[in-house]
Steps between C-alpha positions, in 0.01 A plus 500: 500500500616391841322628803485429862187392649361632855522208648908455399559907627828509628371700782337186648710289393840664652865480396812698425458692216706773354394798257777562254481677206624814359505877617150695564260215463364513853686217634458688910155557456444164376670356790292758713178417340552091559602524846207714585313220300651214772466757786153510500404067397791406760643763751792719505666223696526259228666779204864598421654769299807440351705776222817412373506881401786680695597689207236751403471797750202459716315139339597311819306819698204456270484151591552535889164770492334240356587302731414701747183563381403124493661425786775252347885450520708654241840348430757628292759206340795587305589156347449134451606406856333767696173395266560132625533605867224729500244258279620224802372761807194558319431127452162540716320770222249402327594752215807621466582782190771640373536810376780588244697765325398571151802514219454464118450225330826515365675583786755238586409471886161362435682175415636552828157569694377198303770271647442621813202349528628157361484203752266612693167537603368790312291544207519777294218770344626689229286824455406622166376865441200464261621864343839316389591460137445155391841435374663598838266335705604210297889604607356497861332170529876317327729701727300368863329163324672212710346171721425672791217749289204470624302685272424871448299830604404745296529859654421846339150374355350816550767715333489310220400611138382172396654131683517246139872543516541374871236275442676360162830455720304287831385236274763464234763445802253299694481717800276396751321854575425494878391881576427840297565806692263791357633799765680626775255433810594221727382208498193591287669529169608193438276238368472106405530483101217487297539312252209609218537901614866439447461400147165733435718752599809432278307483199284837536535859491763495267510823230445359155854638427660362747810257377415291773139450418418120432369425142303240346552157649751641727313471846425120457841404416555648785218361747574166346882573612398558827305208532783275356702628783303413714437187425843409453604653882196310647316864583171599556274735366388771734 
């Protein structure tokens, strides 16, 4: 399993990245939580907030309180160009993130977001609820996979039943997991991955009847998976 080590937090390390992914995963409050995050290690001065989300009633408001709250610029871009021009002004940031609208996985405009974001400078974070079925997040992780993927953070821990399924779907796509989000309070609910609670916490509290309890030799083929993977992507463990 792929995580992200302190020392390689994005917060420190700065960048453009946008949080895509689909409909009610927290993708605002995410943004929210990591700009609070670079607020307080660098100064207001040095964070952006972009949303490419004109669409939805009130998400570019939701943004600009944050902003407000934080004491950063808010910018609202409608397409590639305006993204370009606006990603040139803002040159000077030392983070820059971009919030985006949410649309299904199968929705034919998030080949169109993902494009956007083609030959240029920013990396995306797809967010994966941790209550999702495994079988769609698997949908989810095909429809915004691409180059320019950074890696992943899982949202919605603490709504979740049980988190095997979203675990199962990080390593088998080889996602590098950079942040779990376990609540709504910003910044505090969003957290570095840990690795070994991470998998402790896949594997347990699962009913006996459940059809999604691991049997038998189960978990080690799938610890050894995860190891494999990272091995092959040149990952740490952590």
């Amino acid at each position: 399993m792929l995580t992200i080590a302190p020392k390689n937090d994005i917060v420190d390390r700065g960048g453009i990245y946008a949080l895509v992914g689909p409909t009610g995963v927290g993708k605002t409050t995410t943004t929210a939580k990591l700009a609070a995050r670079c607020v307080l290690r660098h100064g207001a001065s040095k964070v952006a907030l972009v949303t490419t989300d004109g669409y939805r009633i009130g998400a570019h408001e939701q943004l600009r309180i944050y902003g407000r709250i934080l004491g950063v610029s808010v910018h609202l871009v409608k397409d590639a160009e305006e993204l370009s021009q606006t990603l040139s002004d803002l040159q000077h940031k030392h983070m820059i993130l971009v919030d985006t609208m949410g649309m299904s996985q199968r929705d034919r405009m998030v080949g169109e977001q993902v494009a956007m974001f083609e030959n240029s400078n920013v990396k995306r974070l797809l967010l994966l609820s941790a209550t999702g079925r495994g079988d769609t997040l698997d949908d989810v992780v095909r429809a915004y996979s691409g180059p320019d993927l950074a890696g992943c953070i899982l949202s919605k821990v603490d709504e979740a039943a049980g988190i095997a399924s979203a675990i199962d779907v990080i390593i088998r796509h080889g996602l590098r997991l950079h942040y779990v989000s376990n609540g709504q309070r910003v910044p505090e609910d969003l957290h570095l991955p840990n690795r070994a609670y991470l998998l402790h916490r896949a594997f347990k509290d699962v009913p006996e009847a459940s059809p999604h309890r691991l049997g038998g030799l189960e978990p080690g083929l799938m610890m050894a998976s995860a190891g494999s993977g990272m091995v092959a992507a040149g990952g740490r463990r952590g």
